[in-house]
C-alpha positions as CSV (number, residue, x, y, z in Angstrom):
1,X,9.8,-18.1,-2.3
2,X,10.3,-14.9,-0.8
3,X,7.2,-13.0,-1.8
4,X,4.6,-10.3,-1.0
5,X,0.7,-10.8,-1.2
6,X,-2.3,-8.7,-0.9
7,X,-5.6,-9.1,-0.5
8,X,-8.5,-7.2,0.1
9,X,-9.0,-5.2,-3.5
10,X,-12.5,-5.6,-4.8
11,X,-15.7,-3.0,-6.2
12,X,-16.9,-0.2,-3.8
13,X,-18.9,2.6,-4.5
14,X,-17.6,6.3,-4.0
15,X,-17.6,7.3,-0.7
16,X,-17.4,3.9,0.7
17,X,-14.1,2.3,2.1
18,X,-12.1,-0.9,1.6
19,X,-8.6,-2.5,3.4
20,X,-5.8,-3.7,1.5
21,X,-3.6,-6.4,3.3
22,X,-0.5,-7.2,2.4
23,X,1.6,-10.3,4.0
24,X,5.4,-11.3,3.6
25,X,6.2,-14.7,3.7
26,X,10.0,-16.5,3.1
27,X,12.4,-14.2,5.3
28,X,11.1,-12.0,8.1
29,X,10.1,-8.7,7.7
30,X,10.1,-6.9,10.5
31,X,13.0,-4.7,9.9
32,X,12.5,-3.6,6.3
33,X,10.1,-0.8,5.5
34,X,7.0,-1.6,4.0
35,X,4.7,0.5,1.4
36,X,2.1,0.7,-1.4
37,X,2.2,1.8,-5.3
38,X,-0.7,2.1,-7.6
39,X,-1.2,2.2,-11.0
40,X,-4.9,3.5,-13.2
41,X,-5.1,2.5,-16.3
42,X,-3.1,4.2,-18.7
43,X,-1.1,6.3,-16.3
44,X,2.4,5.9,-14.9
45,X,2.6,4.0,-11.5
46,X,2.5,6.4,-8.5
47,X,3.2,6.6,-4.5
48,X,0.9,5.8,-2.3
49,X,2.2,5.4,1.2
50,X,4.8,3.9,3.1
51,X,5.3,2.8,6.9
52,X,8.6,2.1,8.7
53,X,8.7,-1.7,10.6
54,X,11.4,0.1,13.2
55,X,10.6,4.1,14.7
56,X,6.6,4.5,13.3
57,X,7.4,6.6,10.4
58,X,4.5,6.8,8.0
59,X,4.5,8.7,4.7
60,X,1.5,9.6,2.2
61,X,0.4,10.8,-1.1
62,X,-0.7,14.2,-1.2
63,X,-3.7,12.5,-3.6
64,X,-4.4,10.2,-0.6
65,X,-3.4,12.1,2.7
66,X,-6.1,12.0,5.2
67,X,-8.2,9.8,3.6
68,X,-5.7,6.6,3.7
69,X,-4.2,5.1,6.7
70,X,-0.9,3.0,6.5
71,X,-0.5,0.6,9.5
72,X,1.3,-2.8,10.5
73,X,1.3,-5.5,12.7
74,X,4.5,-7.8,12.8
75,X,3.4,-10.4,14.6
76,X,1.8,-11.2,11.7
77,X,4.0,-10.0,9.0
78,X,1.2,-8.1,7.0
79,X,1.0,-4.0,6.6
80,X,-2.3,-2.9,6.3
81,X,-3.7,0.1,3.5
82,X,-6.9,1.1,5.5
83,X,-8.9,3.4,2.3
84,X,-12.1,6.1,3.3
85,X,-13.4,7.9,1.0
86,X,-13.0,6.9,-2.0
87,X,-13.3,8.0,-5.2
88,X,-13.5,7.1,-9.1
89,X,-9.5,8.4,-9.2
90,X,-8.9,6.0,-6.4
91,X,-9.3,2.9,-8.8
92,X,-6.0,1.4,-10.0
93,X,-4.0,-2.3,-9.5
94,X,-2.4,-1.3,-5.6
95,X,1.0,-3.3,-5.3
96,X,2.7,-4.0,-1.6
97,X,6.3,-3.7,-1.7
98,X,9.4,-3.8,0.6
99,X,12.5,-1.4,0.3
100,X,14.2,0.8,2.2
101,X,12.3,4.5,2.9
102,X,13.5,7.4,1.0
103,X,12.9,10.4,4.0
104,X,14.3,13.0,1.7
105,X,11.7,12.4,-0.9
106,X,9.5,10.9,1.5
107,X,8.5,7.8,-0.4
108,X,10.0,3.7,-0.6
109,X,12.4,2.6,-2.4
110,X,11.1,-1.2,-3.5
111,X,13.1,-4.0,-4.0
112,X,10.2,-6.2,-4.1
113,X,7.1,-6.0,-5.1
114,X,3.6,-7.9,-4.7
115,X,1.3,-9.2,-7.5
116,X,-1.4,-6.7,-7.2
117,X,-4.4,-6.1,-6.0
118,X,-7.6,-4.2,-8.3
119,X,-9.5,-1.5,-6.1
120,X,-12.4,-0.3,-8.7
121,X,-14.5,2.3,-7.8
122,X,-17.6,3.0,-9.2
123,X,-19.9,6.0,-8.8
């Protein structure tokens, strides 16, 4: 019942941009941090970025930094993956996930996890 679900994912050509949405539903969110994983076919899953519900803190990919923004609105439950320009590397099954951010590492932690959401990019 508790659960996380994105939406958004779909076919985009390089360069172009797409937003992932991601809403909680079954407990309130608002004081848990919020993130995103991704995983390309064949690879290992991988980071992505990760926003704090209380203080604003936002951490990112190195692969993704400046070209992804992370945001949130708790009125509505639902973190935002806002993507510019992407590219082919960008395409990979994004998950939303709850935890608890890891500032030494700067990553998330999950504990839960969405179902997924494919971003394909084509040239």
């Amino acid at each position: 019942q508790v659960q996380l679900v994105e939406s958004g994912g779909g076919l985009v050509q390089a360069g172009g941009s797409l937003r992932l949405s991601c809403t909680g539903s079954g407990r309130t969110f608002s004081n848990y941090a919020l993130g995103w994983f991704r995983q390309a076919p064949g690879k290992d899953r991988e980071f992505v970025s990760a926003i704090s519900w209380i203080g604003g803190l936002k951490y990112y990919a190195d692969s993704v930094l400046g070209r992804f923004t992370i945001s949130r609105d708790n009125a509505k439950n639902t973190v935002y993956l806002q993507m510019n320009s992407l590219k082919l590397e960008d395409t990979a099954v994004y998950y939303c996930v709850t935890g608890r951010l890891d500032q030494g590492l700067g990553s998330i932690n999950p504990d839960l996890w969405g179902q997924g959401a494919q971003v394909t990019v084509s040239s």
